[in-house]
ChimeraX commands (.cxc) that place a marker at each C-alpha (Angstrom):
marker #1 position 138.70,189.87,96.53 radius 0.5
marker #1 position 141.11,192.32,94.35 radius 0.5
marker #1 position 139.27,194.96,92.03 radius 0.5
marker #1 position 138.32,193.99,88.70 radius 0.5
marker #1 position 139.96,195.89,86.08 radius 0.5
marker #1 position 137.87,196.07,82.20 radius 0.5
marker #1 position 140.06,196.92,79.11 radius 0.5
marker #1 position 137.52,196.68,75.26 radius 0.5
marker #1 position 139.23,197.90,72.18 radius 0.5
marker #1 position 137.64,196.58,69.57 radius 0.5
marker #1 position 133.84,194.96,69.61 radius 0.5
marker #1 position 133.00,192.99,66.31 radius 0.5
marker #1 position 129.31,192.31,65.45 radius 0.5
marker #1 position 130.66,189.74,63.13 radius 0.5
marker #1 position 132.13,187.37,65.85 radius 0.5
marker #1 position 130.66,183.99,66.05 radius 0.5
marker #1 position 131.86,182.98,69.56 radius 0.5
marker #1 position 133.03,185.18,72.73 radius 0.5
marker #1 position 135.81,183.42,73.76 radius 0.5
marker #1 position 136.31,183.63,77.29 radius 0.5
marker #1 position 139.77,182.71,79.15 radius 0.5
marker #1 position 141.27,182.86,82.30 radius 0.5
marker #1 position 145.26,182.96,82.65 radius 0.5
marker #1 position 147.29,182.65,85.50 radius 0.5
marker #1 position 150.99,183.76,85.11 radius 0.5
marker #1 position 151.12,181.44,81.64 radius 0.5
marker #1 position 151.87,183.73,78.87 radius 0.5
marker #1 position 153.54,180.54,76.99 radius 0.5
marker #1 position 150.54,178.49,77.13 radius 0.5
marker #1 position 148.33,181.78,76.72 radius 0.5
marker #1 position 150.09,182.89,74.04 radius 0.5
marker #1 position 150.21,179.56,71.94 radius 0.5
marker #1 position 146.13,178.77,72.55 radius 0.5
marker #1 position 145.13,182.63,71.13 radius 0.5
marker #1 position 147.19,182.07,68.18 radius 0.5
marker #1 position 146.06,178.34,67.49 radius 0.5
marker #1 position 142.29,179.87,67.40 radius 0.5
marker #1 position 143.32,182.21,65.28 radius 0.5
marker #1 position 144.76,180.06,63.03 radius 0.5
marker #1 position 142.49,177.56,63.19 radius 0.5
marker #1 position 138.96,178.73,63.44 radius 0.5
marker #1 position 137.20,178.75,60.68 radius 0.5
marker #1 position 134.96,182.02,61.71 radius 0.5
marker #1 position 135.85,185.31,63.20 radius 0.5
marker #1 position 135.66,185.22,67.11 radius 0.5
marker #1 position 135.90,187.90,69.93 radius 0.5
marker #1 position 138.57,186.57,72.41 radius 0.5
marker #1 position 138.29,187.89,76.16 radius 0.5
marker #1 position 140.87,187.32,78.34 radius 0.5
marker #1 position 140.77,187.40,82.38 radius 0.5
marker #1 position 144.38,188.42,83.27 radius 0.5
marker #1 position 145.10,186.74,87.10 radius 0.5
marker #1 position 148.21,188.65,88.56 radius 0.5
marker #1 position 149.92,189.04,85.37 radius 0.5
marker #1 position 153.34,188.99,86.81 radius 0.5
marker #1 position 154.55,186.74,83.88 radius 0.5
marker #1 position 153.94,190.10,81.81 radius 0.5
marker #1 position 150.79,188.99,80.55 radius 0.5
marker #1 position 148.84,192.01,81.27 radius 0.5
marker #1 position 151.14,194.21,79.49 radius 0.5
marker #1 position 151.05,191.30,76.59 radius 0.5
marker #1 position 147.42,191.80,76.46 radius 0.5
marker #1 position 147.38,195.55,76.59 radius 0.5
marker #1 position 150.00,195.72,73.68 radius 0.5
marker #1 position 147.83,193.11,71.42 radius 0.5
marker #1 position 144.66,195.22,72.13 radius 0.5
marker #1 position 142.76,192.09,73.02 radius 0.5
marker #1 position 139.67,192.25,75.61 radius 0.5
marker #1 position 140.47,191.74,78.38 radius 0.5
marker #1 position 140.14,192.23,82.55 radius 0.5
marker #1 position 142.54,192.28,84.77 radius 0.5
marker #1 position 142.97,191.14,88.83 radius 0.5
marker #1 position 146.26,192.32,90.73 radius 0.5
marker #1 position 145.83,188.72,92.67 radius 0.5
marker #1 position 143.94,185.34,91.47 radius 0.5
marker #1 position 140.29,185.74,91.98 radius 0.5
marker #1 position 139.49,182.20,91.20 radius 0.5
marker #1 position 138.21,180.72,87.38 radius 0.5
marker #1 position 135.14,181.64,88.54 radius 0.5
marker #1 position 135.11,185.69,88.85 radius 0.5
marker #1 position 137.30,185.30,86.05 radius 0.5
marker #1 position 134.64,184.17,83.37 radius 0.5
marker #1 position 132.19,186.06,85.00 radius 0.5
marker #1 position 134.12,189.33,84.39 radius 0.5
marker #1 position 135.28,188.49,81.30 radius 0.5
marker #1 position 131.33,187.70,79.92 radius 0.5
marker #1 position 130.66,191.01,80.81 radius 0.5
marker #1 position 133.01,192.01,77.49 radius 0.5
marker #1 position 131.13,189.52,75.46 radius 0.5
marker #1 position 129.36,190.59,72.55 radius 0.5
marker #1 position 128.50,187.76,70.43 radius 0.5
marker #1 position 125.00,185.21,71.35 radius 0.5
marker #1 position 127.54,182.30,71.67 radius 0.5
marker #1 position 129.70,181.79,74.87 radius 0.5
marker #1 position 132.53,179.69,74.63 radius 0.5
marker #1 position 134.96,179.04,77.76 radius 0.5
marker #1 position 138.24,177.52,77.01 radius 0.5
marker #1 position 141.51,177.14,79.02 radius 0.5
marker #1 position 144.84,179.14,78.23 radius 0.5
marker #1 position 146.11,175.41,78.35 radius 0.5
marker #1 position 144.69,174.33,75.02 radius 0.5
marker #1 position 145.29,174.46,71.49 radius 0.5
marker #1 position 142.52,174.59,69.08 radius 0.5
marker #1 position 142.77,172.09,66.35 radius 0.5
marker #1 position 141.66,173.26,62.69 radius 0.5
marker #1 position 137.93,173.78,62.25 radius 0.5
marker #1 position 136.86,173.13,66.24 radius 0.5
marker #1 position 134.63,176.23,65.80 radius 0.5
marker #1 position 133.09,174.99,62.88 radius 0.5
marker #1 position 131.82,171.92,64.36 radius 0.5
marker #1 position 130.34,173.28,67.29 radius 0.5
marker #1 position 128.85,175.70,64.87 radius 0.5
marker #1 position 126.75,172.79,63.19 radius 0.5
marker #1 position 125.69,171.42,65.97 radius 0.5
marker #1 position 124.59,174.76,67.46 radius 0.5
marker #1 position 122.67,175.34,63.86 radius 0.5
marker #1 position 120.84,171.93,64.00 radius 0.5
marker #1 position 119.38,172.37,66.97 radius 0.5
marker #1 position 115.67,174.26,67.52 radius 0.5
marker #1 position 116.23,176.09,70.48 radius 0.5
marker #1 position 118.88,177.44,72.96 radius 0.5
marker #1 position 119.00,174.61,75.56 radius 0.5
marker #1 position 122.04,172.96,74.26 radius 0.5
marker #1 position 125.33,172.78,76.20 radius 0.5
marker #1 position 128.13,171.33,73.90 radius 0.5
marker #1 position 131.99,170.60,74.13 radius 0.5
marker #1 position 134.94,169.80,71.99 radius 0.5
marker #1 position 136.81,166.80,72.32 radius 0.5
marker #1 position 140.36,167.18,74.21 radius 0.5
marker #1 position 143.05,164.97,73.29 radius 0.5
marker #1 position 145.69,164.78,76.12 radius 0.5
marker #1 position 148.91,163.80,77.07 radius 0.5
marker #1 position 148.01,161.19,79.88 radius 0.5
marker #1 position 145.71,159.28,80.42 radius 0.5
marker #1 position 144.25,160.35,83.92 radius 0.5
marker #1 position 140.72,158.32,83.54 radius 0.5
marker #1 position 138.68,160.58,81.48 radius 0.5
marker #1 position 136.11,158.48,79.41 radius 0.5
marker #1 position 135.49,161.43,77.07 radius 0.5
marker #1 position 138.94,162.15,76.10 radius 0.5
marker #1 position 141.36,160.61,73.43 radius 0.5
marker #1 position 144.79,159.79,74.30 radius 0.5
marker #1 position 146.75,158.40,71.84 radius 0.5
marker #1 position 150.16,159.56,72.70 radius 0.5
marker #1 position 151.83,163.14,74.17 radius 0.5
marker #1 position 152.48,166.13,71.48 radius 0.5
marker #1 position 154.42,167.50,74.50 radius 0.5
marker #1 position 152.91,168.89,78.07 radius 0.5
marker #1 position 153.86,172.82,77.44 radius 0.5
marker #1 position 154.84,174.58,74.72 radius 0.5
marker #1 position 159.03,174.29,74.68 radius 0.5
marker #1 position 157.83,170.53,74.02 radius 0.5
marker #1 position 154.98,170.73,71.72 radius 0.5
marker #1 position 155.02,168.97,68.42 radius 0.5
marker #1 position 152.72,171.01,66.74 radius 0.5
marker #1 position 153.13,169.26,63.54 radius 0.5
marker #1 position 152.89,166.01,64.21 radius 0.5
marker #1 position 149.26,167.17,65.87 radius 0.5
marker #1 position 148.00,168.49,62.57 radius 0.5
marker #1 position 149.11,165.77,60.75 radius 0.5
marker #1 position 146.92,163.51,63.11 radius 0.5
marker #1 position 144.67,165.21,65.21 radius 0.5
marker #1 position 140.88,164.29,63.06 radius 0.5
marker #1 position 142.48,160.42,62.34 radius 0.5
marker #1 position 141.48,158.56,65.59 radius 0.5
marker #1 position 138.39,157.73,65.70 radius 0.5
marker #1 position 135.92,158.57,68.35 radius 0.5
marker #1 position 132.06,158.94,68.70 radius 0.5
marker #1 position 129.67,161.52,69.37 radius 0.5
marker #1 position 129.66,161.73,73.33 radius 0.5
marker #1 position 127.30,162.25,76.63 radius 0.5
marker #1 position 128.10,164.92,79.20 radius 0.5
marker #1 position 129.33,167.68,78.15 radius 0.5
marker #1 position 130.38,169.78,80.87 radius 0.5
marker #1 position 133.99,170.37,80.84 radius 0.5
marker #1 position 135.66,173.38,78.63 radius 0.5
marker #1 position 136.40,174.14,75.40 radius 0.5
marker #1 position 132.16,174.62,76.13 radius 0.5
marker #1 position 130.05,176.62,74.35 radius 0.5
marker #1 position 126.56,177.67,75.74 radius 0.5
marker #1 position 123.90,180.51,74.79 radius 0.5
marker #1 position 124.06,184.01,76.65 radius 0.5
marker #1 position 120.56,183.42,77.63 radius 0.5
marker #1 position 121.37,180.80,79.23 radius 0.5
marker #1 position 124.24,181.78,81.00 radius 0.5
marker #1 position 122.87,184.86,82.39 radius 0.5
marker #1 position 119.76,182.73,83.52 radius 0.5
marker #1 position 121.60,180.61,85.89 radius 0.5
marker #1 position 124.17,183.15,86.96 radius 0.5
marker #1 position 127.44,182.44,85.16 radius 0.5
marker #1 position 129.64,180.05,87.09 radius 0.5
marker #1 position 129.11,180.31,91.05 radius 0.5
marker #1 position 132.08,182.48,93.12 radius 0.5
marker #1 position 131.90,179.85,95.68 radius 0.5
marker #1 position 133.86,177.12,93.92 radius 0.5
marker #1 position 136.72,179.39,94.46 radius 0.5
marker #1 position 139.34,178.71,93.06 radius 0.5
marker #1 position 137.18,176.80,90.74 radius 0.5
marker #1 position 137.28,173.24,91.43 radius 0.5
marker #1 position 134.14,171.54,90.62 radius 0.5
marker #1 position 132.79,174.86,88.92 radius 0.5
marker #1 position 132.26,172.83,85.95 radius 0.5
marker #1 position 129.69,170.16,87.06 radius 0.5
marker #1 position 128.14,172.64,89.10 radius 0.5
marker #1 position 127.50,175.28,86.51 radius 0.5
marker #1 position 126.46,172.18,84.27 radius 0.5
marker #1 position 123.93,170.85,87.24 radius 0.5
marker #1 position 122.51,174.76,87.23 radius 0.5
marker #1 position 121.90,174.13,83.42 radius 0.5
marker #1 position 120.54,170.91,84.23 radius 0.5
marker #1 position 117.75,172.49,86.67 radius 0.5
marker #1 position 117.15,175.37,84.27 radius 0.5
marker #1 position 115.63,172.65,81.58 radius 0.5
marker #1 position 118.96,171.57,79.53 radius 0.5
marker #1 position 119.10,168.44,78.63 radius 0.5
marker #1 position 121.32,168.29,75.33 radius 0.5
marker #1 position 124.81,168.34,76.78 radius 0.5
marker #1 position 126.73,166.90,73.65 radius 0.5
marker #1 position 130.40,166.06,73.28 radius 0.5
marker #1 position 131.58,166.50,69.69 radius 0.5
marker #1 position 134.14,164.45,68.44 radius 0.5
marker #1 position 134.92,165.94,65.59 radius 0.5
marker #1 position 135.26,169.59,68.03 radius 0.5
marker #1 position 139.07,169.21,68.54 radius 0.5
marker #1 position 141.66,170.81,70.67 radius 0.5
marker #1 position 144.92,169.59,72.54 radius 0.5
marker #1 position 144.71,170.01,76.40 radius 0.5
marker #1 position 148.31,170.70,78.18 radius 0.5
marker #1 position 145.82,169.75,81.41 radius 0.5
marker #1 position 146.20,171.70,84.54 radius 0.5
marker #1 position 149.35,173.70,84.39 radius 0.5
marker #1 position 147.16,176.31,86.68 radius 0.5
marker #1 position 145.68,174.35,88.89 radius 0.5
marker #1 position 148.70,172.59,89.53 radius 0.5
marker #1 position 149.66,175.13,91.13 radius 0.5
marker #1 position 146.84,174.63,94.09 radius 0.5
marker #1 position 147.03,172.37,97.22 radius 0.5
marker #1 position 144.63,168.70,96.19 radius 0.5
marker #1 position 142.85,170.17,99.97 radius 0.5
marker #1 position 141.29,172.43,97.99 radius 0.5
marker #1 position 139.85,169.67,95.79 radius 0.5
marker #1 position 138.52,167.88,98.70 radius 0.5
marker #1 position 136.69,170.96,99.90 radius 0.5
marker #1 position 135.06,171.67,96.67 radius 0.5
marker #1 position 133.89,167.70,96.73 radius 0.5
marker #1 position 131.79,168.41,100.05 radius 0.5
marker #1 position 131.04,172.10,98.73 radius 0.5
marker #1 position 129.53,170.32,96.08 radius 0.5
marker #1 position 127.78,167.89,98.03 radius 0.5
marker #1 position 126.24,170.18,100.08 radius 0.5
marker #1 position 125.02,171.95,97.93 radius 0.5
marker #1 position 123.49,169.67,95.54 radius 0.5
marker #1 position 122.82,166.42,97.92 radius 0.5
marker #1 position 125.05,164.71,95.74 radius 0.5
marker #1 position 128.36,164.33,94.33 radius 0.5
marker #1 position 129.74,165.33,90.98 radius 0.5
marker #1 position 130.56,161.59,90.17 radius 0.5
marker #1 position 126.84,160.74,91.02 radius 0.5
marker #1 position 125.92,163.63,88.77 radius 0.5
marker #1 position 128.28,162.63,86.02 radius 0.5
marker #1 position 127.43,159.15,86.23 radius 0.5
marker #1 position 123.28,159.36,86.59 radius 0.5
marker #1 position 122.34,162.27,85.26 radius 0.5
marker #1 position 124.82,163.33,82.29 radius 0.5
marker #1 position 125.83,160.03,81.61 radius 0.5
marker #1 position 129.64,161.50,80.89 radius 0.5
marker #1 position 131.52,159.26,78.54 radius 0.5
marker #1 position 128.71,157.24,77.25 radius 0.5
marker #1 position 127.67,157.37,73.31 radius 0.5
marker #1 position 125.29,160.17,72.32 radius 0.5
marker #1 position 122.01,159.35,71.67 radius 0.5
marker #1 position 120.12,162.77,72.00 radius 0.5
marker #1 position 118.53,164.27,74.84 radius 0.5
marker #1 position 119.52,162.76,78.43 radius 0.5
marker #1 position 116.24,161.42,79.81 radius 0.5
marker #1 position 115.81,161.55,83.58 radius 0.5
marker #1 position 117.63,159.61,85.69 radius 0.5
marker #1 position 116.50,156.13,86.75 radius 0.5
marker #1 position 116.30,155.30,90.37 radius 0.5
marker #1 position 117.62,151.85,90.11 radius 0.5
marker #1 position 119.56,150.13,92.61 radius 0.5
marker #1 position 123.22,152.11,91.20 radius 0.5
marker #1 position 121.09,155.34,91.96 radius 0.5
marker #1 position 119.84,154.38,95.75 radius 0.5
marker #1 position 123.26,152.54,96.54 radius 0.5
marker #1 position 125.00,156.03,95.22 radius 0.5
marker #1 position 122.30,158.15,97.06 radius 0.5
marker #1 position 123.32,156.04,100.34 radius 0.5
marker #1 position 126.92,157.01,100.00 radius 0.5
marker #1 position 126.41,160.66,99.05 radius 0.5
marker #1 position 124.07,160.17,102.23 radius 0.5
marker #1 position 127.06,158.75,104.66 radius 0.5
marker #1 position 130.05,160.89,103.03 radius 0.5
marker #1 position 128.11,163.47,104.51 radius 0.5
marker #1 position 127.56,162.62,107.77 radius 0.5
marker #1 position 131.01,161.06,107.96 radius 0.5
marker #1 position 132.39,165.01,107.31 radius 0.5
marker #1 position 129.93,167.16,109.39 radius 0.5
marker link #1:1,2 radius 0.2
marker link #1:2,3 radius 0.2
marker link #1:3,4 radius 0.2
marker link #1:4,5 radius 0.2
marker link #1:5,6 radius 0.2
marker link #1:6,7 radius 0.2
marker link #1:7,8 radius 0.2
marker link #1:8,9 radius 0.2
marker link #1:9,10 radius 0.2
marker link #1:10,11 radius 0.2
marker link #1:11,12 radius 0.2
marker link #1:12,13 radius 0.2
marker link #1:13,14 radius 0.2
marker link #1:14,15 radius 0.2
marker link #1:15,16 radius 0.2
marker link #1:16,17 radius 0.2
marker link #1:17,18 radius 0.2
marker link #1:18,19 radius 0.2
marker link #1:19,20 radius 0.2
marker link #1:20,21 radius 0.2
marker link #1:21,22 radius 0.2
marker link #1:22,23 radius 0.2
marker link #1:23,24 radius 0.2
marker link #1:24,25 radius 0.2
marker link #1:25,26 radius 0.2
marker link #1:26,27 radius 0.2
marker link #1:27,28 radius 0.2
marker link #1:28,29 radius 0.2
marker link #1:29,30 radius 0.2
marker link #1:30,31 radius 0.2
marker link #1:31,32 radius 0.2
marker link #1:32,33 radius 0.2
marker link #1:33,34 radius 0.2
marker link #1:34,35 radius 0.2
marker link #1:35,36 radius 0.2
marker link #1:36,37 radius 0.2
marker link #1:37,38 radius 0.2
marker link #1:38,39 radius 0.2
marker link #1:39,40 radius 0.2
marker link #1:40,41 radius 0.2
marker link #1:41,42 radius 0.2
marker link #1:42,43 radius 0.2
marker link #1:43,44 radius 0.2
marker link #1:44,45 radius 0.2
marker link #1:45,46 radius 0.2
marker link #1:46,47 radius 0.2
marker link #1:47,48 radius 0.2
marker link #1:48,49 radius 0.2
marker link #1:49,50 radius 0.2
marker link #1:50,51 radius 0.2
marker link #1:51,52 radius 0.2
marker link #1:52,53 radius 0.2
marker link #1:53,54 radius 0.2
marker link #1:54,55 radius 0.2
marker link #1:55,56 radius 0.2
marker link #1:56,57 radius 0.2
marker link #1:57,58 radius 0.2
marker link #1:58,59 radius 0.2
marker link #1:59,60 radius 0.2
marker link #1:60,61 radius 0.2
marker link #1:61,62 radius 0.2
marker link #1:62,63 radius 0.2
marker link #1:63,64 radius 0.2
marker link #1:64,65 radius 0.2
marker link #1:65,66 radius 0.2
marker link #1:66,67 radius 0.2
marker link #1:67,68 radius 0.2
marker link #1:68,69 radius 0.2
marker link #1:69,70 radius 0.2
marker link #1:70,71 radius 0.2
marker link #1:71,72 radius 0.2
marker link #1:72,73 radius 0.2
marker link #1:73,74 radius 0.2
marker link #1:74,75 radius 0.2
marker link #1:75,76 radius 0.2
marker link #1:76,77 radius 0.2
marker link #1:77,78 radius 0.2
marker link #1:78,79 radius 0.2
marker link #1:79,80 radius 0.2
marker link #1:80,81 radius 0.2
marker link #1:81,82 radius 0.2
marker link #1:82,83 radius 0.2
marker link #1:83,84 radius 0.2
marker link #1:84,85 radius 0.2
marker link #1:85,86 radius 0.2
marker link #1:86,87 radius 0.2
marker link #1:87,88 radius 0.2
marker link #1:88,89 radius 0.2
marker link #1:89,90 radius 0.2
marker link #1:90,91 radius 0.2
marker link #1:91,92 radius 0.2
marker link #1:92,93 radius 0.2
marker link #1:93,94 radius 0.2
marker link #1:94,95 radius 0.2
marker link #1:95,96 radius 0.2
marker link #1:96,97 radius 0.2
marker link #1:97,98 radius 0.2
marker link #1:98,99 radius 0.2
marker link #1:99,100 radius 0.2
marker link #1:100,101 radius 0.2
marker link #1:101,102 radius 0.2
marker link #1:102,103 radius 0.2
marker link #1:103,104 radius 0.2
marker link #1:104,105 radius 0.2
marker link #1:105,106 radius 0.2
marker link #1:106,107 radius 0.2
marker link #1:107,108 radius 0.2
marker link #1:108,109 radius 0.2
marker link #1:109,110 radius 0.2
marker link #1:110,111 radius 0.2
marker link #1:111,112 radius 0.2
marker link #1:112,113 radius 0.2
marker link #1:113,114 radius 0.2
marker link #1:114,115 radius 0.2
marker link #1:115,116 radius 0.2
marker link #1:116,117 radius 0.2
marker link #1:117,118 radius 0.2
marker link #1:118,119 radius 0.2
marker link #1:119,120 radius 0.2
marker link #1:120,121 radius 0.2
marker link #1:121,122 radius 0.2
marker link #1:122,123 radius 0.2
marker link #1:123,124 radius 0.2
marker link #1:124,125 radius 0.2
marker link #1:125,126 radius 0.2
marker link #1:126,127 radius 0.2
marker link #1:127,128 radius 0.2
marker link #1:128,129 radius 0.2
marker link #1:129,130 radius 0.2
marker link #1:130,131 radius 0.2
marker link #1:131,132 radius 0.2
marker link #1:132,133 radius 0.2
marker link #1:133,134 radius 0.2
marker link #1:134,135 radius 0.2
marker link #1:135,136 radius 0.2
marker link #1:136,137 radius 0.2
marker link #1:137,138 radius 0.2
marker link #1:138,139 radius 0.2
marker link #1:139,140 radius 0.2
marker link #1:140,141 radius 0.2
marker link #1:141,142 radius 0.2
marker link #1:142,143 radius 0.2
marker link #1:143,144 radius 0.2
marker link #1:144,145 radius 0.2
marker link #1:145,146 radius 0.2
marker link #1:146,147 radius 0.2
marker link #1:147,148 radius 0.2
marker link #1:148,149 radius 0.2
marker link #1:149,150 radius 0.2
marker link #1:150,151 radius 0.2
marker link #1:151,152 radius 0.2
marker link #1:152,153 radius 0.2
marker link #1:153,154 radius 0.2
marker link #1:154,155 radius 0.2
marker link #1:155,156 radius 0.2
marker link #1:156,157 radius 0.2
marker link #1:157,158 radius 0.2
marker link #1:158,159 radius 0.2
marker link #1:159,160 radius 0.2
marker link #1:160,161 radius 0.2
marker link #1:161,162 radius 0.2
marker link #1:162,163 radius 0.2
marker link #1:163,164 radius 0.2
marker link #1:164,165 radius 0.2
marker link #1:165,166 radius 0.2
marker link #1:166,167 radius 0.2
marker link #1:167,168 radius 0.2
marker link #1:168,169 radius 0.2
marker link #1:169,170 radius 0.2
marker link #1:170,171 radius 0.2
marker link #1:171,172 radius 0.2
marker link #1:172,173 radius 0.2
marker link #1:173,174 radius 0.2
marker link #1:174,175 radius 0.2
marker link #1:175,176 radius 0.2
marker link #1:176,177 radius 0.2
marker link #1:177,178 radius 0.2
marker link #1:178,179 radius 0.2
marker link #1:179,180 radius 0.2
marker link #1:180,181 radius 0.2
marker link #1:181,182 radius 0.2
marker link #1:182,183 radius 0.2
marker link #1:183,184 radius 0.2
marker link #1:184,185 radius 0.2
marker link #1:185,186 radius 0.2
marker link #1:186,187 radius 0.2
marker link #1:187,188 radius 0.2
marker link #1:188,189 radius 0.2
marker link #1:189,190 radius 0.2
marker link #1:190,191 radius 0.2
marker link #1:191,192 radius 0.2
marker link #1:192,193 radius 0.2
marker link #1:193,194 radius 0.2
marker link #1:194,195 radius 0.2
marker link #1:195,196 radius 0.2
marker link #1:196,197 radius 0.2
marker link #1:197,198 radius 0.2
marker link #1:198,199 radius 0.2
marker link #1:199,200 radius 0.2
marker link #1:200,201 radius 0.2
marker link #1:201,202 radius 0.2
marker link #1:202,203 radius 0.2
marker link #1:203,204 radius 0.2
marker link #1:204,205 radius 0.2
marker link #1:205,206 radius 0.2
marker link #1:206,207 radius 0.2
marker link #1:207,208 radius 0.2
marker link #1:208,209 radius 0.2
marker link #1:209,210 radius 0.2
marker link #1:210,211 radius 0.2
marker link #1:211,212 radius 0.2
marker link #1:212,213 radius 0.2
marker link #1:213,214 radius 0.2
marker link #1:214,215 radius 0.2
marker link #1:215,216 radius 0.2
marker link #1:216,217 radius 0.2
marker link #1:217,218 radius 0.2
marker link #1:218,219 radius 0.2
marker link #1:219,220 radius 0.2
marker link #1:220,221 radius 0.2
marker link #1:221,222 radius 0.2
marker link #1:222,223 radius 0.2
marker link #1:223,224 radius 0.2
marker link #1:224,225 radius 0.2
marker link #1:225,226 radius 0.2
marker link #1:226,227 radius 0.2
marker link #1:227,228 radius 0.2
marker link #1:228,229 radius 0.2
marker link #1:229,230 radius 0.2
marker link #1:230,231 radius 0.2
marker link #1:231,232 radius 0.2
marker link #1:232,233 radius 0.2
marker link #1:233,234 radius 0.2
marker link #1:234,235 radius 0.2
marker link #1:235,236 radius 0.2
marker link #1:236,237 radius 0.2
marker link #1:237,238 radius 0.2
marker link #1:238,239 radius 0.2
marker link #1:239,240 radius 0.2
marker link #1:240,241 radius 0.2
marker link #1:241,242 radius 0.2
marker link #1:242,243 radius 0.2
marker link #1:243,244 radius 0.2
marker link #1:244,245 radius 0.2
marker link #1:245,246 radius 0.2
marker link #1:246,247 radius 0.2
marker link #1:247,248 radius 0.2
marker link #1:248,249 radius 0.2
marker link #1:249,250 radius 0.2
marker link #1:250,251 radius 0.2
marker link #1:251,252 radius 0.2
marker link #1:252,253 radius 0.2
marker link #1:253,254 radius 0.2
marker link #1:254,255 radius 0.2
marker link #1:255,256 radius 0.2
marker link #1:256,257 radius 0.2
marker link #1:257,258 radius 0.2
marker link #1:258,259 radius 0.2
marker link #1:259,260 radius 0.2
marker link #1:260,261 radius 0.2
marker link #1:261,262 radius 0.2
marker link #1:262,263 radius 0.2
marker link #1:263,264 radius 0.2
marker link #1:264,265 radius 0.2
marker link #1:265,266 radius 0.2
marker link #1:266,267 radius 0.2
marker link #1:267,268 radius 0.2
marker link #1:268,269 radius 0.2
marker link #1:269,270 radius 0.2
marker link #1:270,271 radius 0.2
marker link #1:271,272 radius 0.2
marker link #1:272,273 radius 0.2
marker link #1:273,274 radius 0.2
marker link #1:274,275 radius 0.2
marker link #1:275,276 radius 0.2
marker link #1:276,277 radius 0.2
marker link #1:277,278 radius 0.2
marker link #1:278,279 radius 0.2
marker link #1:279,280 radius 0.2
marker link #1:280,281 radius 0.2
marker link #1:281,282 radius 0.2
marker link #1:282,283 radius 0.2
marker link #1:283,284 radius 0.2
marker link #1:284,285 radius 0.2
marker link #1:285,286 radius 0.2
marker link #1:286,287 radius 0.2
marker link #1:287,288 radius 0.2
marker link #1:288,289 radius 0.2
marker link #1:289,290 radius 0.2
marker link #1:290,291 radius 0.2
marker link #1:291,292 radius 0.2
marker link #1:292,293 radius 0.2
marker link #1:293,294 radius 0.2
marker link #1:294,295 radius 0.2
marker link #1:295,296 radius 0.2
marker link #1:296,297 radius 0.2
marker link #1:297,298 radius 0.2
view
């Protein structure tokens, strides 16, 4: 694990959001997400970047534009990443995007009313991606590509179109853009090291939400931003995927699809607070194979 370098210049009590990302050797992508947010957010936000490496010049970038920001010489994982980069954060409201995104006009402002008609901190919520592919997702809107990296990206034809498809309020928030309460994140401990280099970090640090009382874990549709998807973890071996499955597994006593699928009910239509899951036959036939797919890899 490389030492953690911290770099603050500027701390705003105005910002809205901290807006935590990690980068990996993508200054394109990087570059093009921190100036969609700030063209496109409707408040003032503290952006903290988690430099990986840097070798892309990235570091240097960051350093020159005086944004917050820490810094590993190799890539400690998504998860160190956020963690070090929270510890910059000065505004109540944690938001954790990817350097692969481009936030769409007013996706702060959205999360912003949902976060104000709430009563209490125990809300977990996410914007809406719209992406190039369709790879399965039931909570993201695919219409067509606006390009898969930047040389590509037709970032006019996005704004002309981005809030005219129609989609609905949806269950299971968990993947980012996020946005969560400090409280909360510092009760269940950030996202966990262990999911290095961060697969399944997602469901697990929603799961940890999910035992510390949360129950509101809200897609917004109206939220928007445009997901490149993966051009990081791309870079990774899929046997790291299949370790983070059982890592998962074994940690919870169940997978993340169970999870998804009984608990946060991803994909579904929002109704309001997720009750508890019921142990139907889907839950006991799902238990059973969580149950074997263990066995089967001890």
């Amino acid at each position: 694990m490389p030492q953690i370098h911290y770099n603050s210049y500027r701390h705003t009590d105005e910002a809205v959001f901290s807006i935590l990302i990690p980068s990996w050797n993508n200054i394109d992508l990087l570059r093009l997400c921190i100036d969609s947010i700030r063209k496109n957010s409707r408040y003032q936000h503290q952006i903290v970047l988690h430099i990986n490496e840097g070798v892309d010049g990235s570091w240097e970038w960051a350093k020159k534009a005086e944004i917050d920001h820490t810094y590993s010489s190799e890539n400690c994982g998504v998860c160190y990443a956020v963690n070090a980069a929270f510890s910059l954060a000065v505004s109540d409201y944690i938001v954790y995007m990817n350097d692969d995104m481009y936030a769409c006009p007013d996706w702060d402002y959205y999360l912003m009313e949902e976060i104000n008609a709430v009563k209490n901190n125990y809300f977990f919520f996410s914007s809406t991606c719209i992406e190039p592919k369709d790879v399965g997702k039931r909570c993201a809107l695919v219409p067509w590509s606006f390009g898969h990296n930047p040389k590509e990206f037709t970032e006019e034809e996005l704004l002309k179109s981005y809030d005219t498809y129609q989609y609905q309020d949806w269950n299971g928030a968990s993947w980012p853009p996020n946005v969560v309460h400090r409280r909360l994140w510092e009760l269940v401990g950030g996202y966990s090291t262990e999911f290095f280099p961060g697969f399944y970090s997602d469901p697990d640090f929603a799961m940890k939400l999910w035992h510390a009382g949360v129950r509101n874990f809200k897609g917004v549709a109206n939220s928007r931003v445009y997901h490149f998807m993966e051009s990081s973890t791309s870079k990774l071996k899929r046997r790291k995927v299949k370790q983070a499955n059982m890592l998962f597994l074994n940690k919870w006593g169940m997978t993340a699809r169970m999870f998804n699928k009984h608990f946060l009910k991803m994909g579904t239509t929002y109704t309001g607070l997720l009750p508890e899951p019921e142990y139907d036959f889907s839950f006991k036939i799902d238990q059973l194979r969580c149950k074997l797919k263990k066995l089967t890899q001890s």
